[in-house]
N, C-alpha and C positions, 0 to 999 in steps of 0.2 A: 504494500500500500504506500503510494506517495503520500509525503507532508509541504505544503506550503503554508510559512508562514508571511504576511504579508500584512500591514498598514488599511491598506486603501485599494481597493479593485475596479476599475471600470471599465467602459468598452472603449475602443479604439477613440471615439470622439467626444471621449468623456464628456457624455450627453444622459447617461443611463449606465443600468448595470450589465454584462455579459452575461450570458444563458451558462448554467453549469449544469451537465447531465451527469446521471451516472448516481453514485451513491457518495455522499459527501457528509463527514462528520465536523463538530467543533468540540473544541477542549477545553476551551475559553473558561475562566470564571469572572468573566466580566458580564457583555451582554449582547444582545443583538437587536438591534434597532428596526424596528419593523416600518412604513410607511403610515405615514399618519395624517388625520383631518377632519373635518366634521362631517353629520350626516350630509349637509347637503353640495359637498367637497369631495363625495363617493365618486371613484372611476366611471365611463361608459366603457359599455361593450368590454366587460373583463370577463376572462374565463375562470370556470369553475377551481375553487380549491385556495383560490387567490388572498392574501390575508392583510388585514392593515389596522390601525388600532384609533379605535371612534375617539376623540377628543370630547365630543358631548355627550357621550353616555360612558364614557372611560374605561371600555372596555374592548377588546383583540373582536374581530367581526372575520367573517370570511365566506365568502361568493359561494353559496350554492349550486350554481347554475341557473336560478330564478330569484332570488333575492341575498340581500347582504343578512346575516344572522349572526349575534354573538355566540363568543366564545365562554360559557356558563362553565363553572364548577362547583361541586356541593358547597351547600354554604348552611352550615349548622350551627352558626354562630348566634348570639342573643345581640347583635346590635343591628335587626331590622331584615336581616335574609329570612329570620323564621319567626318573621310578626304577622299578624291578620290586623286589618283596620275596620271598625265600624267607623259609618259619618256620618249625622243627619239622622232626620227623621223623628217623625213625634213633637214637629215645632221646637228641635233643637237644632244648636249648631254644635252638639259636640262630639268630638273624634274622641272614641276609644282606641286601643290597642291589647291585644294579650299577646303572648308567645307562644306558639303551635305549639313546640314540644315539652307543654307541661302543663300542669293543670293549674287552677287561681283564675279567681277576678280578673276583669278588664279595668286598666288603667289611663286616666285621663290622660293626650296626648296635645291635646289643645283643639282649637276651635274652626268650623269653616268660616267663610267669609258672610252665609247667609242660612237662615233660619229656616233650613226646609221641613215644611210638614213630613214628605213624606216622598217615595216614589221614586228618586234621586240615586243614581246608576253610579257606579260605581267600578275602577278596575284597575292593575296593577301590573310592572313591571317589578325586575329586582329590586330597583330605585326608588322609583317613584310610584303613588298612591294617588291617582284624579278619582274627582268626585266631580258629577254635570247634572246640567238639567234639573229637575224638579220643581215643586212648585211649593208655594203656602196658599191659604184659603182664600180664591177669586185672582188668584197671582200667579201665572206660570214665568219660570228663570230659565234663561238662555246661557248661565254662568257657568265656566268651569275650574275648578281648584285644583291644588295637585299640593302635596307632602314628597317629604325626602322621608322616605321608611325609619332608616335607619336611627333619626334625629326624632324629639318632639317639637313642636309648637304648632303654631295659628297655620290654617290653608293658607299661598298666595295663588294670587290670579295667574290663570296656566292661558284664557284665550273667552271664545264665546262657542256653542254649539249652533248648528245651523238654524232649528228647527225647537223652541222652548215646548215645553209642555212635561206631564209627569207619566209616570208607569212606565221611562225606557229603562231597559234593561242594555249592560255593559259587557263584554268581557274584552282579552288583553293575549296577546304575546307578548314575549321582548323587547319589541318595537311597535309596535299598534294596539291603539285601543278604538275598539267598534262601540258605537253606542246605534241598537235600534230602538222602533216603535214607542218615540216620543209621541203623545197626542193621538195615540191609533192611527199614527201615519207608519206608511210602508217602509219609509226611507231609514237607508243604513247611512253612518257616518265615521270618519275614521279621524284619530289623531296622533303625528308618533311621541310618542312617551316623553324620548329623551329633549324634546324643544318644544317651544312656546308654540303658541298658538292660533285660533280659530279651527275648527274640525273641518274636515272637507268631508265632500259628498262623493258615499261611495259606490252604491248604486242602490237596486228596491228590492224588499223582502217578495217573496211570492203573493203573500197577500196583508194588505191593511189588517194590525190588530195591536193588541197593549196586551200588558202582562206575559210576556213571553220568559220562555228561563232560557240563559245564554251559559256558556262552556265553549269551551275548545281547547287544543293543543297548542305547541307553537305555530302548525300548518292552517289546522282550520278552525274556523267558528263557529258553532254549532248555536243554532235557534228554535226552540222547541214548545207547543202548547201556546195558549192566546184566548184572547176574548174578543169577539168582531162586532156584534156584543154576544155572541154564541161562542162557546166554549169548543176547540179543534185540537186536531191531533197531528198537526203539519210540524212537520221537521224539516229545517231550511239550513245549508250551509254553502259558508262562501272560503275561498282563500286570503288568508289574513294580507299576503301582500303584492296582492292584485286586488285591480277595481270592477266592481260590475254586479249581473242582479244575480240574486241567490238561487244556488239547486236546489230542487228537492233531493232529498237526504233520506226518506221514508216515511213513517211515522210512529207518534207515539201509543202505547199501549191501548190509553183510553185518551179521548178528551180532555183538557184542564187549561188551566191558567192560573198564572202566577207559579208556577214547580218552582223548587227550589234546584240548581243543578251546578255541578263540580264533574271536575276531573284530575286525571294524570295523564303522562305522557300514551299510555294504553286505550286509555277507554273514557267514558263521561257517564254520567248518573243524572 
């Protein structure tokens, strides 16, 4: 096996770096410096495999062949990888937090920015914690909040949702969070996690309704049950980072609205 040791590498017109095939080791106890920049600082047209290190979510990302995904490792630590947040609701603004791997009370984490009755969607990356939408009595809010997991205080303002009204339901990959069936309107909306704001429009559910339970993976998002004001058993999902209207997916056992629904990287409930 040859050894090169060397400073500095590049291509002939030191513009970039040279291709190295083959199987290539470092020994180094220093570091390697990966490419780096924000989300919206991402390459075009890069091939799969490709890796570079997000500045605004500060974490190693790397090309799938269809979207850019972080680079995740367990994280079982107690400073916000393995918190759960409640926000709202019941004519509060306050954010609980507990610690998934243990049992105890929920603890005050601090406050949103407004007093939602009720209805107000909710959804999470590793990071970050947005809360949207909802309403108080004769008042629907177009607002949406967002927390640093890891830390407590007060929500700040993350942006606005398209589409104000109560009963949407949220959920979240790594980098996207979907909010549908605000106002028993069809429409789906997306925001990415690690930057600021306003939601864009992402495309329509199969059909008009509220109270719907959301879940998904990091691939998909899964939309289940509803009230049109009839109670259905439609199951709709879409790819979390592509745009457009939702497949049908199947359906559910029976009829309902409002399910409560989770998942893991496997399966959803």
């Amino acid at each position: 096996m040859s050894r090169l040791n060397i400073n500095n590498l590049t291509n002939e017109n030191e513009d970039g770096s040279p291709r190295i095939s083959g199987i290539s080791t470092f020994s180094s106890t220093a570091f390697l410096e990966a490419p780096k920049g924000t989300t919206a600082q991402r390459p075009e047209n890069v091939a799969p495999g490709m890796i570079r290190f997000n500045t605004d979510s500060g974490h190693l990302e790397y090309y799938t062949g269809e979207f850019w995904d972080e680079v995740l490792v367990a994280n079982n630590t107690l400073d916000g990888g393995n918190r759960g947040l409640f926000g709202g609701g019941g004519s509060t603004n306050i954010i609980d937090y507990i610690t998934i791997s243990t049992l105890g009370n929920a603890i005050d984490f601090g406050d949103l920015q407004t007093q939602w009755t009720g209805s107000n969607a909710g959804c999470a990356s590793a990071t970050r914690g947005i809360f949207g939408s909802g309403s108080t009595p004769g008042t629907f809010y177009n607002i949406i909040d967002y927390v640093t997991i890891s830390s407590t205080g007060d929500a700040q303002n993350f942006g606005d949702v398209i589409d104000d009204g109560d009963a949407s339901r949220s959920c979240a990959n790594t980098v996207r969070g979907l909010v549908v069936g605000a106002g028993q309107r069809n429409t789906m909306e997306y925001v990415t996690i690690s930057s600021l704001g306003n939601s864009t429009d992402f495309g329509d559910l199969s059909q008009a309704r509220f109270g719907i339970g959301a879940t998904g993976d990091k691939i998909r998002a899964i939309f289940g049950g509803g009230w049109t004001p009839a109670m259905v058993d439609t199951i709709d999902y879409v790819q979390f980072m592509s745009q457009g209207n939702a497949v049908d997916f199947r359906n559910l056992f029976e009829a309902r609205r409002e399910p409560g629904a989770g998942s893991n990287a496997h399966g959803g409930l």
